[in-house]
PALUM-889152 format. One line per field, with one value per residue (C-alpha): x, z, y. Coordinates in Angstrom, 1 decimal, padded with zeros to 4 digits, m for minus. Layout:
# residues N
c1 <- (X_...)
c3 <- (Z_...)
c2 <- (Y_...)
//
This chain:
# residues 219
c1 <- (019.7_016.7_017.7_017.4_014.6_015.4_015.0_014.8_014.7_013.6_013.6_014.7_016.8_020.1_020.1_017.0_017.9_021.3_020.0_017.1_020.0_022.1_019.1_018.4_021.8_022.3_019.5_020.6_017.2_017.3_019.6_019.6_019.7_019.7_018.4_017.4_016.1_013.0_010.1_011.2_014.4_012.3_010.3_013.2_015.1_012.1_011.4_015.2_016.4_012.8_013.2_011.0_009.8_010.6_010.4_009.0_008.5_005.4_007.3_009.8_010.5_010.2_007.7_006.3_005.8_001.9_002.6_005.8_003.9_000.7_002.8_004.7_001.4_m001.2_m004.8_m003.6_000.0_001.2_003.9_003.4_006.0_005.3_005.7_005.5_005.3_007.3_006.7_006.9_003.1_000.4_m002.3_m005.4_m004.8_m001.5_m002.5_m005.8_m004.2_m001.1_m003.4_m005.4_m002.7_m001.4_001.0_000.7_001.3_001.7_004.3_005.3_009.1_008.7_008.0_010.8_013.4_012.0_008.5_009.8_011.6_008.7_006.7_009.3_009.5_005.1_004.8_007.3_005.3_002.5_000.6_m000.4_000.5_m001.2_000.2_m002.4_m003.1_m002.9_m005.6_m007.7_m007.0_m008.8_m011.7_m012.0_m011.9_m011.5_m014.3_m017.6_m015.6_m015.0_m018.6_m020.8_m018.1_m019.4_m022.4_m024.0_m022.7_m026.0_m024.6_m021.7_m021.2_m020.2_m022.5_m023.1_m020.9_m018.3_m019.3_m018.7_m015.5_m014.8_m015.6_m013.6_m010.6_m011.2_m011.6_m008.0_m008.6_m006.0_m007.0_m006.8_m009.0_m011.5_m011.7_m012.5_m015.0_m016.6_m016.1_m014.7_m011.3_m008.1_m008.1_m011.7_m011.0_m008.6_m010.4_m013.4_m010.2_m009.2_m013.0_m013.6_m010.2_m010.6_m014.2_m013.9_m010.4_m008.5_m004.8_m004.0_m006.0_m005.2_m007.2_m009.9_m009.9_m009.8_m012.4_m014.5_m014.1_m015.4_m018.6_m019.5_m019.3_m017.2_m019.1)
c3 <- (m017.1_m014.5_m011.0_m008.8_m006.9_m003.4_m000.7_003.0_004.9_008.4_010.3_013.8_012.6_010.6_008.6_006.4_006.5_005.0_002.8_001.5_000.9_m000.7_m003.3_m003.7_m004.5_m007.0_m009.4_m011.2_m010.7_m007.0_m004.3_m000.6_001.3_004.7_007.4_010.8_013.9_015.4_014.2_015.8_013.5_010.5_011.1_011.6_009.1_006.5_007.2_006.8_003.8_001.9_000.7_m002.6_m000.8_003.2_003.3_006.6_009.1_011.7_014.8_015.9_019.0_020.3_017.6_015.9_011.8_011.9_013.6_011.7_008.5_009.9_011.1_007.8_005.2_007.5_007.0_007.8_006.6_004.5_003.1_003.2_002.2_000.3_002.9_001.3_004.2_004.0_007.1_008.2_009.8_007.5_010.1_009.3_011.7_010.6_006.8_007.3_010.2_008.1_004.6_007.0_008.2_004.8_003.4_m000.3_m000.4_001.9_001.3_003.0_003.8_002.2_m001.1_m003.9_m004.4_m007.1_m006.3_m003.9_m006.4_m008.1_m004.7_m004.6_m008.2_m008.0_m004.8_m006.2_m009.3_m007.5_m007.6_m004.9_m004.5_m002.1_m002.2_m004.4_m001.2_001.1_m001.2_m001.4_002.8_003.6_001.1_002.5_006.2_007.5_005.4_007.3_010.6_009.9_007.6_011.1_011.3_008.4_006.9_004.3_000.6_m000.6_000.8_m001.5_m004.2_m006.9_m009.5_m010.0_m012.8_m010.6_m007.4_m009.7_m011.0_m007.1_m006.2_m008.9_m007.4_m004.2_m005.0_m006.8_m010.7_m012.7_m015.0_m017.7_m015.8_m015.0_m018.7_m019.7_m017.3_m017.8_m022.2_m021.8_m022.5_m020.5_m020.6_m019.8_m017.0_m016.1_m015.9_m013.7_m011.5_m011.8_m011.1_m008.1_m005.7_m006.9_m005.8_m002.3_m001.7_m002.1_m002.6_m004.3_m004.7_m001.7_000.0_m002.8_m001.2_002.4_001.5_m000.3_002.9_005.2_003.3_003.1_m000.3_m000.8_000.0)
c2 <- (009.4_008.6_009.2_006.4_005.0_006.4_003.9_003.5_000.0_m000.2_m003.8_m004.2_m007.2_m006.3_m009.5_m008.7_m004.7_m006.0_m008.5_m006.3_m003.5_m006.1_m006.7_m003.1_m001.5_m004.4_m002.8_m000.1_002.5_001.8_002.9_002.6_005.9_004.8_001.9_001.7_m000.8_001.0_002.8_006.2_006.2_005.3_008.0_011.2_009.4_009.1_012.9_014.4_012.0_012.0_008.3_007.8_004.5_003.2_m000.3_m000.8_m003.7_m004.1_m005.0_m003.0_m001.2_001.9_002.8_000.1_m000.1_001.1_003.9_005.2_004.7_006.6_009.6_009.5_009.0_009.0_010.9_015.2_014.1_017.6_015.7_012.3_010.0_006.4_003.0_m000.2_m002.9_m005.8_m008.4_m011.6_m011.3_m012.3_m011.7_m009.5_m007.1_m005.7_m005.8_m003.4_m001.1_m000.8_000.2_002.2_003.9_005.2_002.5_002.2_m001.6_m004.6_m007.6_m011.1_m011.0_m014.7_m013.0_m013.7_m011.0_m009.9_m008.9_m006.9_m005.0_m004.6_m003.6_m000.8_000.2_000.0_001.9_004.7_005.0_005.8_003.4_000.6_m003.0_m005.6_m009.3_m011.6_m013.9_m010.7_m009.3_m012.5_m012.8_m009.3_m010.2_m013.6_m012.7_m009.5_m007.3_m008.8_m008.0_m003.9_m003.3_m002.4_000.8_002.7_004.8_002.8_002.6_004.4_007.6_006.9_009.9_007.8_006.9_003.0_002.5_003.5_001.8_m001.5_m000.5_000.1_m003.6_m005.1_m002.8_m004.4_m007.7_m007.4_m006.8_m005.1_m002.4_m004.8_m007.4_m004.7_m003.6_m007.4_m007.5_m004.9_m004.9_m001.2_000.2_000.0_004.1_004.2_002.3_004.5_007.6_005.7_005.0_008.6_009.9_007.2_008.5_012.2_012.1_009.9_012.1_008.9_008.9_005.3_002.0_000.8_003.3_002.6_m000.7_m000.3_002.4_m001.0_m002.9_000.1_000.7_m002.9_m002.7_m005.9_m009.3)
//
């Protein structure tokens, strides 16, 4: 049998950590390991129990979310551990500082039980999840405002097959959506995928995104 989904919920208000426990324990592949009210708990609690996934909220005091999830998957993190955010803020600001700070995916407390149980079961997997309108919200708004801050895309090293499959990632495509656009494979897409954060030093998609939005390579 398939060891549970490990999980750690941090939110300064014990309503949602006990409701978001509640939902969590009921699934059979996930289990609740622990929950806390600041960031500073999150963050000694994330490092002694080594959650597969903290759920993590923005505001919170003493440390707030960004920071817990950037000195728990941040850039020079030996050990980084995987932060899906879950909050009730759907502003640009929090959304990009919390990808940029390492969190492998980014949820609206509004969201329906059960695509947070799939933001859990995704981020543990490996893989990153961003929120359809969060996605379409940091395409729509917040790319122009952070494209000044980096060199530009021609000193990328991919090649310009992959630089498209790059834009398609950040504008939201599936592998699957990708592969249609493109009239390629699924597993062809997959290895471009593969090539693009192995050659950038990326660790998920998200960061293949956030990487997008940097370089000005999203418009």
């Amino acid at each position: 049998m398939t060891a549970p989904i490990r999980v750690l919920v941090c939110d300064d208000q014990p309503l949602i950590r006990t409701g978001f426990a509640t939902i969590i324990n009921a699934q059979p592949d996930l289990q609740i390991v622990g929950d806390c009210g600041d960031g500073r708990t999150a963050v000694d609690l994330a490092r002694r129990l080594r959650p597969d996934v903290v759920v993590m909220d923005v505001r919170m005091p003493v440390l707030d979310g960004i920071e817990a999830t950037r000195q728990l998957a941040g850039v020079g993190v030996a050990d980084p551990v995987k932060v899906l955010v879950v909050t009730t803020f759907n502003l640009d600001e929090y959304v990009y500082e919390a990808l940029r700070a390492g969190a492998s995916g980014f949820l609206l407390k509004d969201a329906p039980p059960a695509q947070l149980l799939h933001g859990i079961r995704t981020v543990a997997a490996g893989s990153a999840l961003l929120a359809p309108e969060v996605t379409r919200q940091l395409i729509g708004r917040y790319a122009t405002r952070i494209r000044p801050a980096e060199s530009a895309p021609d000193e990328s090293p991919l090649t310009p097959r992959e630089l498209e499959v790059l834009r398609l990632i950040a504008e939201g495509l599936s592998n699957s959506e990708i592969a249609s656009a493109l009239v390629i494979s699924q597993e062809t897409v997959k290895t471009y995928v593969s090539r693009i954060l192995t050659k950038l030093d990326l660790r998920d998609r998200v960061q293949a995104v956030v990487y997008a939005y940097r370089r000005g390579l999203v418009t």
